[in-house]
MMTF fields as JSON, N, C-alpha, C and O atoms, coordinates in Angstrom:
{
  "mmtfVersion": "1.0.0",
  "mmtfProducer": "UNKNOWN",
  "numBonds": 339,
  "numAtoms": 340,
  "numGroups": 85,
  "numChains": 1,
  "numModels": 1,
  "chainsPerModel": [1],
  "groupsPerChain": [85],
  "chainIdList": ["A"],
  "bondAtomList": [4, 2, 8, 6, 12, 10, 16, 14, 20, 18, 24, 22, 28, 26, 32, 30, 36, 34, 40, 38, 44, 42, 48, 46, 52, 50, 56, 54, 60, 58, 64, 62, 68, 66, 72, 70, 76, 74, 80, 78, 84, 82, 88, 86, 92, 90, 96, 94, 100, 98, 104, 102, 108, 106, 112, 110, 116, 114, 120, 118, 124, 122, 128, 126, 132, 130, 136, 134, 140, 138, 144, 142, 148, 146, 152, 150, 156, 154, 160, 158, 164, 162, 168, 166, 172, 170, 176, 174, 180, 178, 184, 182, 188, 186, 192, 190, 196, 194, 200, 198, 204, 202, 208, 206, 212, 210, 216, 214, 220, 218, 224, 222, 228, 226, 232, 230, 236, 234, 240, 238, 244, 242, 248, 246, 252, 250, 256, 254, 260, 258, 264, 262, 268, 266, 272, 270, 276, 274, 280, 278, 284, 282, 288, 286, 292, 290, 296, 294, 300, 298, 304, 302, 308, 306, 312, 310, 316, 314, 320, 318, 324, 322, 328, 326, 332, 330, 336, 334],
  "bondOrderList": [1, 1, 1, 1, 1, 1, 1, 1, 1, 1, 1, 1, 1, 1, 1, 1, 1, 1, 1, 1, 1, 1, 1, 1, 1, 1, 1, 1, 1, 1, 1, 1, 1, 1, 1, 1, 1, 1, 1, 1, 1, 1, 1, 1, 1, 1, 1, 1, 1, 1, 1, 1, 1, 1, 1, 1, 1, 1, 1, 1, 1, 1, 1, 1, 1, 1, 1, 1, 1, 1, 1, 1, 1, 1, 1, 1, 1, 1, 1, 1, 1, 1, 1, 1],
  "groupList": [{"groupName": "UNK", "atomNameList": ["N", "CA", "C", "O"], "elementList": ["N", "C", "C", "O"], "formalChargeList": [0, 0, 0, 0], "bondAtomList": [1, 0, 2, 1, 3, 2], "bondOrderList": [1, 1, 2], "singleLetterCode": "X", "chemCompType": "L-PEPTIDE LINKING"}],
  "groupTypeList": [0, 0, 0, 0, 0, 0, 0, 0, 0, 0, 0, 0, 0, 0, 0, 0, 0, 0, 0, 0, 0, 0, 0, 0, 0, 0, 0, 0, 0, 0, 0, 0, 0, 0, 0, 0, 0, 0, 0, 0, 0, 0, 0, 0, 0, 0, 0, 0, 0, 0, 0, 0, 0, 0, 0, 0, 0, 0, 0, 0, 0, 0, 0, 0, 0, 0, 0, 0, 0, 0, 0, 0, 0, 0, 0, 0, 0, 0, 0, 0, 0, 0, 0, 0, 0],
  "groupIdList": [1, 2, 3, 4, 5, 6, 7, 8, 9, 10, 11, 12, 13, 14, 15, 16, 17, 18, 19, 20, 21, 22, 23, 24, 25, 26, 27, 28, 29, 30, 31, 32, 33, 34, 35, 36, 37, 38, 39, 40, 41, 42, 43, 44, 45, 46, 47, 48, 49, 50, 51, 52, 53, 54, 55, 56, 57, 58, 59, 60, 61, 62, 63, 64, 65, 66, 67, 68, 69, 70, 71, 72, 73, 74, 75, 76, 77, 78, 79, 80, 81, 82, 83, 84, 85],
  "secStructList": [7, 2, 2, 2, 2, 2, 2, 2, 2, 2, 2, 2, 2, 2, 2, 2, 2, 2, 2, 2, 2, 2, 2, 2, 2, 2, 2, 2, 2, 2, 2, 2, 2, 2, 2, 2, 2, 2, 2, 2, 2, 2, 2, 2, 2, 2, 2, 2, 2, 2, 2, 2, 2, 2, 2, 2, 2, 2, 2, 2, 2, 2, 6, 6, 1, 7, 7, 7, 7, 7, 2, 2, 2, 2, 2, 2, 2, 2, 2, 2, 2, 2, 2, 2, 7],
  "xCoordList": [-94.193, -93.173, -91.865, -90.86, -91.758, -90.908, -89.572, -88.394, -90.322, -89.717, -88.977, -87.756, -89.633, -88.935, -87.781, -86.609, -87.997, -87.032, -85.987, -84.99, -86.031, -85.043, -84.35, -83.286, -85.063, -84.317, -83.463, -82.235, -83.822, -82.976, -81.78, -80.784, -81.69, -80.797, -79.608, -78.379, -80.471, -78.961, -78.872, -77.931, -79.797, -79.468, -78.277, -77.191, -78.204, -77.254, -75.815, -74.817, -75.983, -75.073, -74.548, -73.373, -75.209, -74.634, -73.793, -72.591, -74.206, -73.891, -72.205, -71.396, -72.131, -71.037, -69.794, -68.61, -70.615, -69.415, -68.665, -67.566, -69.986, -69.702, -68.818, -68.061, -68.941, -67.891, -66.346, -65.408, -66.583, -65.189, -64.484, -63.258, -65.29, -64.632, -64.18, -63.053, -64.825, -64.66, -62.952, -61.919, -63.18, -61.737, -60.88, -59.78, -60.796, -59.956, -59.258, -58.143, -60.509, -59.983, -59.003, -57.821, -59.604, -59.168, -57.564, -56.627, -57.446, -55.999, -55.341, -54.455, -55.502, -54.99, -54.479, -53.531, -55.234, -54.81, -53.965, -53.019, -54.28, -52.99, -51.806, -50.995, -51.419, -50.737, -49.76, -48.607, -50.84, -50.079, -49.584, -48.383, -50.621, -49.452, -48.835, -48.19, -48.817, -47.408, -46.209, -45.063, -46.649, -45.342, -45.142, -44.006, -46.069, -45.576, -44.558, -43.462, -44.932, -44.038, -42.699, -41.913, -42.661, -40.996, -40.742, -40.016, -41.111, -40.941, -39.932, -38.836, -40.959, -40.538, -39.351, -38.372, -39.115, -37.945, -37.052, -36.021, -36.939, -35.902, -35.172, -33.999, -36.38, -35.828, -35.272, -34.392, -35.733, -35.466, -34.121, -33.447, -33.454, -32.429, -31.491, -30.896, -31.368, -30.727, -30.42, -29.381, -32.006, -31.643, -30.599, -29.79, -30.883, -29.616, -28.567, -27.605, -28.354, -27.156, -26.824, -25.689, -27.348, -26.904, -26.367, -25.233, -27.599, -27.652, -26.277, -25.808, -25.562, -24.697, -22.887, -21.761, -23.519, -22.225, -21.982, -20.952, -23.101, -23.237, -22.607, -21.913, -23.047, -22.518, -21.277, -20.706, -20.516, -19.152, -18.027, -16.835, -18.802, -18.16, -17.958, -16.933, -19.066, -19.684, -18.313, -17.581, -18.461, -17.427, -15.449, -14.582, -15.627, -14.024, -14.042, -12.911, -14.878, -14.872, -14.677, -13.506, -15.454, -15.139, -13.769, -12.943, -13.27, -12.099, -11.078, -9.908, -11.27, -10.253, -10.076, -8.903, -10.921, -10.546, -11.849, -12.581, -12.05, -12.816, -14.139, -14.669, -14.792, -16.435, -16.746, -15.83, -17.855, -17.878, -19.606, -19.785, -20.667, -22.079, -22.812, -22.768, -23.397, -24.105, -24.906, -26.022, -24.043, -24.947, -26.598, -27.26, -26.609, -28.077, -29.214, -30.287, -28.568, -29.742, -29.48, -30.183, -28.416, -28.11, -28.922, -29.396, -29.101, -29.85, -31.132, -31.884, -31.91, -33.064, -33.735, -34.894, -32.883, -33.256, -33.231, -34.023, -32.239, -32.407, -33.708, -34.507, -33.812, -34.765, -36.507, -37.357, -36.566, -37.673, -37.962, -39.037, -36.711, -36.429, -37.303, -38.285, -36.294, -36.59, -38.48, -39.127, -38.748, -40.12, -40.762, -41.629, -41.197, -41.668, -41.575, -42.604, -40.523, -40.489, -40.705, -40.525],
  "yCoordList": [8.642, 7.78, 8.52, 7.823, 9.796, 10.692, 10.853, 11.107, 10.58, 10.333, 8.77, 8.622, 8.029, 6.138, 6.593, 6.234, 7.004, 7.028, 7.587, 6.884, 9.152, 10.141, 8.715, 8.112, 8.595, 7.993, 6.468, 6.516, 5.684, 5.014, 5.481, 4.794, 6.357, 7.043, 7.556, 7.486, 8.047, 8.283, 7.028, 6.573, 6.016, 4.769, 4.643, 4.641, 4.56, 3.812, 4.697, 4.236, 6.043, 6.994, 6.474, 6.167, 6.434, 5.462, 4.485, 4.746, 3.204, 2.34, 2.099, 1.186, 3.355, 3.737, 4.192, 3.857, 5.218, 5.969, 4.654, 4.234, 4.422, 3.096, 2.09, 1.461, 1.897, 0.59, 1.285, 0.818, 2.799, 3.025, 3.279, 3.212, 3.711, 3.788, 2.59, 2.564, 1.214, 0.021, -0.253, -0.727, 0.161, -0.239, 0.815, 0.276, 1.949, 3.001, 1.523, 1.0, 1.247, 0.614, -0.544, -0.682, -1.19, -2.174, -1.881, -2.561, -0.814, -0.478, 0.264, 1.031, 0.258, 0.737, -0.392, -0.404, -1.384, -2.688, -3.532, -4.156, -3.548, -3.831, -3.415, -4.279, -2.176, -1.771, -1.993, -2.358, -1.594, -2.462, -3.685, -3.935, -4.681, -5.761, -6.262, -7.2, -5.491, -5.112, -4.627, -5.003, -3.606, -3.062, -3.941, -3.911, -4.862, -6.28, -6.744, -6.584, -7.647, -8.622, -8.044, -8.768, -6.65, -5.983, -6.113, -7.076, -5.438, -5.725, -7.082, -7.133, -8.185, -9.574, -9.584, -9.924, -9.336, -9.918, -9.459, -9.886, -8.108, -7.387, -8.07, -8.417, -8.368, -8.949, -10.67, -11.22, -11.22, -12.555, -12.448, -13.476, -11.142, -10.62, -10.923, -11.998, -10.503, -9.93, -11.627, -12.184, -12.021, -13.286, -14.357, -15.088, -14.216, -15.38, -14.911, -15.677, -13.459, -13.044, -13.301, -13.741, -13.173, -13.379, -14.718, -14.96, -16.117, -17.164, -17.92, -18.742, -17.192, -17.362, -17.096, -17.559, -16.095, -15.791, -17.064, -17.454, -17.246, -18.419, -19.837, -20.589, -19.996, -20.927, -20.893, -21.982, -19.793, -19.991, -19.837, -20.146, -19.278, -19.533, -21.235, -21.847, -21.583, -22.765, -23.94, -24.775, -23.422, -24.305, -24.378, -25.229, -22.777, -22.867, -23.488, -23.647, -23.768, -24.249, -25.394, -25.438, -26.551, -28.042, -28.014, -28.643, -27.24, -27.64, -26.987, -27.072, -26.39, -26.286, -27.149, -27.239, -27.883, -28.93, -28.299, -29.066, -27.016, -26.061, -26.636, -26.493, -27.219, -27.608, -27.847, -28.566, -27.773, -28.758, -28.26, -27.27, -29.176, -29.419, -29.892, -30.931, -28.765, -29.467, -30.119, -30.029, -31.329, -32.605, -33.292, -34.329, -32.187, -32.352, -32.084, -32.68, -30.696, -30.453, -31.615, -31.787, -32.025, -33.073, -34.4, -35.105, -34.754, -35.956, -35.437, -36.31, -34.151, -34.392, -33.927, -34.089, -33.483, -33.159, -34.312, -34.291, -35.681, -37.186, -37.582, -37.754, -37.776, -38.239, -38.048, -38.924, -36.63, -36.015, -36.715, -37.042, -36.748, -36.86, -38.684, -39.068, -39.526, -40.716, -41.366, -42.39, -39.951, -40.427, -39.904, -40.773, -38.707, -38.454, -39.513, -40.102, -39.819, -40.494, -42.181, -42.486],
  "zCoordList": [-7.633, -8.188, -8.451, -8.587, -8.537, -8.983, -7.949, -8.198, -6.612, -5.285, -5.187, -5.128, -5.185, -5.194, -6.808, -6.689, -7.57, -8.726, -7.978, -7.81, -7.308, -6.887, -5.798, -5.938, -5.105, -3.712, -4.845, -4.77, -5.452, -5.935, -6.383, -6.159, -6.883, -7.995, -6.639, -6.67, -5.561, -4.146, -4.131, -4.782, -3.397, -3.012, -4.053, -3.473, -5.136, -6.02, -5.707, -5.153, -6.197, -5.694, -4.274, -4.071, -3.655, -2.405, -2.737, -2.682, -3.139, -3.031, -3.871, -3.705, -4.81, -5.153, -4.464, -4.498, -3.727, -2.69, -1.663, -1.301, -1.539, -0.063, -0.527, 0.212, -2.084, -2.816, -2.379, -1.733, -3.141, -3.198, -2.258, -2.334, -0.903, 0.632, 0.806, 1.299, 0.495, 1.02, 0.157, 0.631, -0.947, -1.691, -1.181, -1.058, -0.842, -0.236, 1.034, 1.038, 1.98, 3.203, 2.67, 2.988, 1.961, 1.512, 1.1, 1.519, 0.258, -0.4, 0.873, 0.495, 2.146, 3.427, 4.125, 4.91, 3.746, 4.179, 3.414, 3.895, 2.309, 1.167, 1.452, 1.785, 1.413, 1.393, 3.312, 3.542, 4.248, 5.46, 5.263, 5.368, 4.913, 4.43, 4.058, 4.527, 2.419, 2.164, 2.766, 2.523, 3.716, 4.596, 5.637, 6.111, 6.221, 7.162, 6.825, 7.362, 5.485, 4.787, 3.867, 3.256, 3.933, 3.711, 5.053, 5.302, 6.05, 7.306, 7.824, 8.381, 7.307, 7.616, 6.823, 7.487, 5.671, 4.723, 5.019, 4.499, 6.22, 6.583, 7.309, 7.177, 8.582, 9.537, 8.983, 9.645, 8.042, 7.73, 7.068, 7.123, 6.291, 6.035, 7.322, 7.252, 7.953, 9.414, 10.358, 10.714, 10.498, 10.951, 10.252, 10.822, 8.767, 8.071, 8.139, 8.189, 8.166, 8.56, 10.068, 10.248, 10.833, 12.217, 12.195, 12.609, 11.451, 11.215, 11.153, 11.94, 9.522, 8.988, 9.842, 9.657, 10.789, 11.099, 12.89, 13.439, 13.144, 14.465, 14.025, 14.709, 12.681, 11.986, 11.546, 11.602, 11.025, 10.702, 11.971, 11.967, 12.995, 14.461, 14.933, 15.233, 14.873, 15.458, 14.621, 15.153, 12.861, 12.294, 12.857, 13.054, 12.906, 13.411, 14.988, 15.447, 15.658, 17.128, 16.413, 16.037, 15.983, 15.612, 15.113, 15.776, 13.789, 13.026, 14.05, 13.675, 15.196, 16.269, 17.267, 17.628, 17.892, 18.807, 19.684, 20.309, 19.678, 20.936, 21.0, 22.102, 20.173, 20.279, 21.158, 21.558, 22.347, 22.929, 23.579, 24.289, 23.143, 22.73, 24.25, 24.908, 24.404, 26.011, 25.906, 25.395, 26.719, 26.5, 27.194, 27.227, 27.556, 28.156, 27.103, 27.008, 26.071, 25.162, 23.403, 22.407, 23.745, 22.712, 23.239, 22.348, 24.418, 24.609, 24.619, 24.186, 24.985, 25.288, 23.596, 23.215, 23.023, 21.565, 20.729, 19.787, 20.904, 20.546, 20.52, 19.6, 22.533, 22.687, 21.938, 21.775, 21.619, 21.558, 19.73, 19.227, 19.173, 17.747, 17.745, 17.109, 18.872, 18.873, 19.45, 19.232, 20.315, 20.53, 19.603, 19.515, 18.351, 17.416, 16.483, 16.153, 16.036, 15.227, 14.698, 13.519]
}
């Protein structure tokens, strides 16, 4: 019996190490996706800026006379609006 006691007592010792490897992995992965989603906010940074500046172009074209909207992707973007909906 002295033996089934010893071997539990690793088993458990085990089952310790193995928890805390599993949370090591775990906090490897946390932490990647944490660095994803800065990642993302960077780039989501960058895009509203790009965003922002297409748009204040886009405005001085209308309040200049210059606009002028190809009308192929204005009808088929209607259309698509009018069959969804």
């Amino acid at each position: 019996m002295g033996q089934i006691g010893g071997l539990n007592k690793v088993g458990q010792a085990g089952d310790a190490q193995k928890t805390g490897k599993g949370e090591s992995k775990d906090g490897v992965s946390f932490a990647s996706a944490l660095h994803g989603a800065a990642m993302a906010q960077e780039t989501g940074k960058t895009d509203d800026a790009a965003r922002a500046a297409r748009v204040q172009e886009l405005k001085a074209q209308v309040a200049s006379g210059q606009y002028e909207p190809d009308l192929n992707k204005v009808a088929s973007s209607l259309l698509r609006f009018l069959v969804e909906g």
